[in-house]
C-alpha positions as CSV (number, residue, x, y, z in Angstrom):
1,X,-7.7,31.1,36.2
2,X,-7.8,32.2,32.9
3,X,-4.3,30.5,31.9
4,X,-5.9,27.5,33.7
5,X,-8.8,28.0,31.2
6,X,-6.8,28.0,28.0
7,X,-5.2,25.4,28.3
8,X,-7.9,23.1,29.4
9,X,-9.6,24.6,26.3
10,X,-6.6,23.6,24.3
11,X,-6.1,20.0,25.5
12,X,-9.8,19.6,24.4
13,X,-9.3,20.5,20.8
14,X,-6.1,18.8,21.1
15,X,-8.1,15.6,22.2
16,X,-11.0,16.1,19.3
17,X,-8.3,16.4,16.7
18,X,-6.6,13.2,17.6
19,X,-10.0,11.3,18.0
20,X,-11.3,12.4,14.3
21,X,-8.0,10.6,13.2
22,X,-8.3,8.0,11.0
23,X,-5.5,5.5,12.2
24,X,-4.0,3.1,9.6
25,X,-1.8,0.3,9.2
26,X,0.2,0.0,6.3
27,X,1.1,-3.3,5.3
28,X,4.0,-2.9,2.1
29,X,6.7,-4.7,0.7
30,X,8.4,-1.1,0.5
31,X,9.2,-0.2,-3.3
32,X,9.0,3.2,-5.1
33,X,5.2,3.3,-5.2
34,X,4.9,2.1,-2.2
35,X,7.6,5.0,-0.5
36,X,5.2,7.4,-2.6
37,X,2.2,5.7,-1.0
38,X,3.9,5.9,2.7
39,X,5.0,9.7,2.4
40,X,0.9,10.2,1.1
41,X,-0.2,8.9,4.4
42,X,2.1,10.5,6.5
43,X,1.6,14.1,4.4
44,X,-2.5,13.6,5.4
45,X,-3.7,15.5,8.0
46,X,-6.3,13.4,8.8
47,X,-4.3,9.7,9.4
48,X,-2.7,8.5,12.1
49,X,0.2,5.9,11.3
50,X,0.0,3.7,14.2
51,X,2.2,1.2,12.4
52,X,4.2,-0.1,9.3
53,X,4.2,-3.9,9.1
54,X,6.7,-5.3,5.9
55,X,6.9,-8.0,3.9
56,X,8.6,-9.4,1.2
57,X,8.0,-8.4,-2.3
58,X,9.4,-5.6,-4.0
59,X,12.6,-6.7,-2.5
60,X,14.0,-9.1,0.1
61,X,12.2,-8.9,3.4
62,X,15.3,-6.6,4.6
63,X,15.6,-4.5,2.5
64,X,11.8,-3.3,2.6
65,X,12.5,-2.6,6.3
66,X,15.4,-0.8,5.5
67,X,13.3,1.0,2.5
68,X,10.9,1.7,5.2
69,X,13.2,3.4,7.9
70,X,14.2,5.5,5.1
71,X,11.4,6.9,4.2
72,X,10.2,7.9,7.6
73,X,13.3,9.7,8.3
74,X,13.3,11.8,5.0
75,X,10.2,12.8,6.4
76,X,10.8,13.0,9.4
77,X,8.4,10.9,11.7
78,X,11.0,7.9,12.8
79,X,9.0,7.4,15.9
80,X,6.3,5.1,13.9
81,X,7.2,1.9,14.8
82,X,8.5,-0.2,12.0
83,X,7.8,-4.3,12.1
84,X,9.4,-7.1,10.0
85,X,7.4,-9.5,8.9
86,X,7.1,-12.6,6.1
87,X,9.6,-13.2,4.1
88,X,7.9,-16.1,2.1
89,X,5.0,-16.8,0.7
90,X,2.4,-18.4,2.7
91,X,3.1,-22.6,1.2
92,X,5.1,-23.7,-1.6
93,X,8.8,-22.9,-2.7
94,X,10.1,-19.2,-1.9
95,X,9.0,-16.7,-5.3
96,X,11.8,-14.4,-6.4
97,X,11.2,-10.9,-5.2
98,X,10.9,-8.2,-8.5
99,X,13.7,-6.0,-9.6
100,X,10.8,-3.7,-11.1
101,X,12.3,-1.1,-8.7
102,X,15.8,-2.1,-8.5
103,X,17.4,-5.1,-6.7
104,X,16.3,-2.7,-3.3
105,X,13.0,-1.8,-4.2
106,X,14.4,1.7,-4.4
107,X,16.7,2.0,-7.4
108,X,19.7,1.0,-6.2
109,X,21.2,4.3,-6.5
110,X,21.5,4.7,-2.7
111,X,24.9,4.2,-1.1
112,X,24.5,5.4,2.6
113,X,23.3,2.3,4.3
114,X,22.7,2.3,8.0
115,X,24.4,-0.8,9.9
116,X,22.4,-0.1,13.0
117,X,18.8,-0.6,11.1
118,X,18.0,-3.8,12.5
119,X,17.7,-2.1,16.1
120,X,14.9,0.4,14.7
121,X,12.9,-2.6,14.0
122,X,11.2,-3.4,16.7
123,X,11.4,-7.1,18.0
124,X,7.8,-8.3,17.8
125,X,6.3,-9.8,14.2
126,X,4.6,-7.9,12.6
127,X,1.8,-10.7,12.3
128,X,1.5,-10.4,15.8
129,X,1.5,-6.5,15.8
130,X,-1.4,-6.4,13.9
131,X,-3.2,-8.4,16.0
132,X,-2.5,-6.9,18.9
133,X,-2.8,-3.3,17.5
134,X,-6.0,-4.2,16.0
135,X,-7.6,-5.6,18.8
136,X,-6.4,-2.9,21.1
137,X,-8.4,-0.4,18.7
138,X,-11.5,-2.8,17.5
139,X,-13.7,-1.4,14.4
140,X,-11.2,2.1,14.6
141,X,-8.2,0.9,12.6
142,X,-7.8,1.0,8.6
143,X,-5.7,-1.7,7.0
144,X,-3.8,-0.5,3.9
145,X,-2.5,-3.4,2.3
146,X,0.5,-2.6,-0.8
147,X,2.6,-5.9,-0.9
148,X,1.8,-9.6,-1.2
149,X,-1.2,-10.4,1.5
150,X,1.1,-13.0,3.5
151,X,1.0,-10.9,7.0
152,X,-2.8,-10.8,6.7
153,X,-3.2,-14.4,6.0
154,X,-1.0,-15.6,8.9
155,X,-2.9,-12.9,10.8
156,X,-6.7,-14.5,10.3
157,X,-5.0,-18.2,10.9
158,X,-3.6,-17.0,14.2
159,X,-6.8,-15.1,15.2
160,X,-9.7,-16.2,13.5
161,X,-11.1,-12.7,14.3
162,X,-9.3,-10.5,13.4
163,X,-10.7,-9.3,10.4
164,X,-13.8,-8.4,11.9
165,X,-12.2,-6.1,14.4
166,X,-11.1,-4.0,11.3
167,X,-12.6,-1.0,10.4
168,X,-11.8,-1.6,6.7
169,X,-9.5,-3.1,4.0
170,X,-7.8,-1.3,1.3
171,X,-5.8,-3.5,-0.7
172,X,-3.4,-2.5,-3.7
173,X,-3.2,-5.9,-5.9
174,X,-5.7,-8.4,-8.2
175,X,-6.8,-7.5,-11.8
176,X,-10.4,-7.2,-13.1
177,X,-10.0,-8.5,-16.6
178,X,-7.6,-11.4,-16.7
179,X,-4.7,-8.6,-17.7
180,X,-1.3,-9.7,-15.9
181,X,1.5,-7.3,-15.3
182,X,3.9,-10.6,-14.3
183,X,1.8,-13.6,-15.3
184,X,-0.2,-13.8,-18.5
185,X,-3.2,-13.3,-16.3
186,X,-2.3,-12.2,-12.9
187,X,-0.7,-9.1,-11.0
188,X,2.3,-9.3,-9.2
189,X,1.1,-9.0,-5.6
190,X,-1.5,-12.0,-6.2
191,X,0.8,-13.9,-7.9
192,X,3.8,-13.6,-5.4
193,X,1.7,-15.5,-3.0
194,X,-1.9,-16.4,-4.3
195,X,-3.1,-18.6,-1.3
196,X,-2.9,-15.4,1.0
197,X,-4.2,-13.3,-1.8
198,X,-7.3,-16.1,-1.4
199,X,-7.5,-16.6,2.4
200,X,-7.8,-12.7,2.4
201,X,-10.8,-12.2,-0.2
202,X,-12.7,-15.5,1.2
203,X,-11.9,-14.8,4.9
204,X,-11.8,-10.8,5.5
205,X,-15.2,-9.9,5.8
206,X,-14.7,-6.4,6.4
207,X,-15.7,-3.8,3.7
208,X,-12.3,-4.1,1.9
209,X,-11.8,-2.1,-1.4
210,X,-9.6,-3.0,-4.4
211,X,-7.0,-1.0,-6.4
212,X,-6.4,-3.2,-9.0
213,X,-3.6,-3.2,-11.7
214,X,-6.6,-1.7,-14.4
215,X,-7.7,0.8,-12.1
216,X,-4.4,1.8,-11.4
217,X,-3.3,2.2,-15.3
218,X,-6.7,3.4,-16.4
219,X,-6.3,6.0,-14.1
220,X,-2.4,7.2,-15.3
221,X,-1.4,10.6,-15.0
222,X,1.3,12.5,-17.5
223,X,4.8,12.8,-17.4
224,X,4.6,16.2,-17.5
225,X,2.6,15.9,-14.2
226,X,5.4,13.5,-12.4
227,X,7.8,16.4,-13.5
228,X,6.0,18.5,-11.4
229,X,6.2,16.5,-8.9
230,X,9.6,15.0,-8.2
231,X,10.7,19.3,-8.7
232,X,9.2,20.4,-5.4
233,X,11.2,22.2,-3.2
234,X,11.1,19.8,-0.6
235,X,13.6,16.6,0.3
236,X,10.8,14.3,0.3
237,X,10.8,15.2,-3.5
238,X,14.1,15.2,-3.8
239,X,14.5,12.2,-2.4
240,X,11.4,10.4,-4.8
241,X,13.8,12.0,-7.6
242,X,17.0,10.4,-7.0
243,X,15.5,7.1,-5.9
244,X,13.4,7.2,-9.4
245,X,16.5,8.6,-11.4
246,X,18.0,5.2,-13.0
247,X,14.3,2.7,-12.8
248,X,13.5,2.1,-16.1
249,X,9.5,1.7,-14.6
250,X,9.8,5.6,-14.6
251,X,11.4,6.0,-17.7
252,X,8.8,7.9,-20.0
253,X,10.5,6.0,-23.2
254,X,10.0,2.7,-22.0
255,X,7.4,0.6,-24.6
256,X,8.3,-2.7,-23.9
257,X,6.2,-3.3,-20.7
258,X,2.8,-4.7,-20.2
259,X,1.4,-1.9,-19.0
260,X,2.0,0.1,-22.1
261,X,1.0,-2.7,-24.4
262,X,-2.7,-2.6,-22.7
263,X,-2.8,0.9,-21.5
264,X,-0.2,3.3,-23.4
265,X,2.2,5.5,-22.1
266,X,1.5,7.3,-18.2
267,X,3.1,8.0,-15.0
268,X,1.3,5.2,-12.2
269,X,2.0,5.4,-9.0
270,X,0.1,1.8,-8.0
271,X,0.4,2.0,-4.6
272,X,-0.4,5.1,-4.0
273,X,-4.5,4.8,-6.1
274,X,-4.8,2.6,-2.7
275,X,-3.7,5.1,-0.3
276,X,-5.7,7.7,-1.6
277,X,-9.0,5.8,-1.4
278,X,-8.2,5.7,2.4
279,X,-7.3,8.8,2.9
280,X,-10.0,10.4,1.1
281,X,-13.2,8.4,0.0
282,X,-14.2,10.9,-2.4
283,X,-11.1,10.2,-4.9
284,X,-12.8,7.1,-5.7
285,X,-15.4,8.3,-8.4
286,X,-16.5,4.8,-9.9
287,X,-16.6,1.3,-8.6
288,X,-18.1,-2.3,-9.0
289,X,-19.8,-4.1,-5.4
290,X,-19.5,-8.1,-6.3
291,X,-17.7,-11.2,-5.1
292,X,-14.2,-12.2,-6.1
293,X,-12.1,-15.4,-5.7
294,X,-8.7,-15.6,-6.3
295,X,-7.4,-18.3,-8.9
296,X,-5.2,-20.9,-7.5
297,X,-4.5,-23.4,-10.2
298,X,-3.0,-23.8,-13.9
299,X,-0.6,-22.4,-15.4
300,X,-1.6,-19.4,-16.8
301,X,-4.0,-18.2,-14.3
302,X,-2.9,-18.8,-10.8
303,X,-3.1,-15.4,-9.3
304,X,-5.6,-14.2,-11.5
305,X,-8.9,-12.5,-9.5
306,X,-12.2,-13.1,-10.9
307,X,-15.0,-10.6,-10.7
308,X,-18.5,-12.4,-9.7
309,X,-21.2,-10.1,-11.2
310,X,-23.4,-12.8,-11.9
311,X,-23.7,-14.9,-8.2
312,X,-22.1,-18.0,-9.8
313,X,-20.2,-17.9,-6.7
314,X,-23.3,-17.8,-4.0
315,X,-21.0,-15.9,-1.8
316,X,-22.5,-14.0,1.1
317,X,-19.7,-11.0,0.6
318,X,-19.0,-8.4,-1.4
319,X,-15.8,-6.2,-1.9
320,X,-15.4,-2.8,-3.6
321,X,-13.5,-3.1,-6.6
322,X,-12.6,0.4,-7.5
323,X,-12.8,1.8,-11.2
324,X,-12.3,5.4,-11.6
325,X,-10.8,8.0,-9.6
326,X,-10.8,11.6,-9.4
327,X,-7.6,12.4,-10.6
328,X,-7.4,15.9,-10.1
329,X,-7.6,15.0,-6.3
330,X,-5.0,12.2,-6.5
331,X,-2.8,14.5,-8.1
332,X,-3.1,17.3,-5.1
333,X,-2.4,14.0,-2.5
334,X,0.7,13.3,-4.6
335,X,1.6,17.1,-4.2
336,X,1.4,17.1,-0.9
337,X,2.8,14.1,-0.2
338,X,6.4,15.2,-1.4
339,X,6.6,18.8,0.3
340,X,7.8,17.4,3.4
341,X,9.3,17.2,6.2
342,X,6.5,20.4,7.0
343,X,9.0,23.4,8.0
């Protein structure tokens, strides 16, 4: 009776520890920051990855799922299910995917590619995976968006819904001051498909909260720090080392970019500012509550996201858009995140 007891007792606890899980989606276009972002989730104790849908961005729409596949099975955890998903923008002609992190997404310094891939992704679209995975777990599931926003756009035209059966929004992409990192005046997620990047910030009423290229840079870490880091003991860090080894975006010399123009020299991790704002609210030290819209025409500023501080909008919602962070926190999520798979 007693052994009967136990492990009652157990299955209880069991049960409580898997309800107080936060359970995420990650939406990503699967580049460096965004393996660093994935391998941050998966290190949390507190999330639950129910899913990983992909789209294009970084690099070709296979190769994130490739990318993707990868990084669960350095760490260990292939039984997430992986789903492929657009590989175009929402309308107009198809944008060129960045070589910021290699051809890839991942440095094109690995060789070992796996011909059997395409059967670890599993056959339903992603778009329809996050419906259905949503609406299975209304108001419980938390939506971290690191790519282009075109699997959340084709997800609110096919359900109408859908974003208020979210729990929240995080979304890594838009700029506060008109700063571009690919366009004079907009960021690269935006600007690879700024209709979705629209739908989602008019349509997703959701409290959603915004890393945004600024926050991301203004919050940098050092080079001595990203040392640290990619030396763990571990061959998640080994991994984040070789796969960062030849990219000049993590090349401590490099002074050409954008980002060192407006915000000097630092190690940023973009992807992962988002992550950490789900997985831990409290990293998130400063933010601005206002409206946004998302810049569809001319030239220069198509992409660009403007902050409404002043109501010229008359828009009934609000988004987070985040400021500062507590970087000595981030920095113990990017620890952890690279000492896996957990022995």
């Amino acid at each position: 009776m007693s052994a009967c007891r136990d492990l009652k007792t157990s299955l209880h606890r069991l049960k409580a520890i898997m309800a107080a899980k936060k359970q995420v989606i990650i939406d990503t276009d699967c580049g460096i920051d965004d393996a660093q972002a994935i391998m941050m989730a998966l290190a949390a104790p507190n999330i639950e990855i129910v899913g990983v849908t992909c789209v294009f961005g970084n690099a070709a729409i296979e190769h994130v799922c490739q990318n993707v596949l990868r990084v669960l099975a350095v760490c260990e955890r292939e039984g997430i299910p992986v789903f492929r998903g657009s590989g175009v923008p929402l309308v107009g002609a198809r944008n060129p995917v960045s070589d910021h992190f290699g051809t890839d997404g991942l440095g094109d310094v690995l060789k070992d590619k796996d011909p059997q891939w395409e059967e670890k992704i599993q056959s339903e679209h992603a778009v329809n995976a996050l419906i259905r995975l949503v609406t299975a777990n209304r108001k419980q599931v938390s939506l971290v968006a690191l790519g282009p926003l075109t699997n959340l756009a084709l997800a609110v035209r096919l359900d109408p819904s859908f974003p208020q059966k979210l729990k929240d929004l995080y979304i890594m992409g838009g700029n506060m001051e008109g700063k571009g990192n690919v366009t004079l005046c907009a960021e690269f997620n935006f600007a690879m498909d700024p209709e979705s990047a629209y739908i989602v910030l008019e349509e997703f009423l959701c409290p959603t909260y915004l890393a945004t290229w600024e926050y991301s840079c203004r919050n940098a870490l050092t080079w001595e720090f990203f040392e640290q880091l990619i030396q763990q003991d571990a061959p998640a860090a080994a991994f984040m080392k070789v796969i960062t080894s030849k990219c000049r975006a993590y090349c401590r010399e490099t002074t050409s970019n954008k980002r060192y123009v407006y915000f000097g020299s630092g190690y940023v991790s973009y992807d992962a500012y988002a992550m950490a704002a789900c997985i831990d609210g409290s990293v998130v030290t400063e933010s601005i509550t206002c409206p946004v819209r998302v810049e569809l025409q001319g030239s220069m500023c198509r992409g660009m996201m403007a902050l409404d501080q002043t109501n010229e909008l008359k828009k009934s919602h609000s988004v987070f858009v985040l400021t500062k962070c507590d970087v000595e926190k981030f920095s113990q999520l990017l620890l952890q995140s690279l000492r896996q798979p957990k022995k």
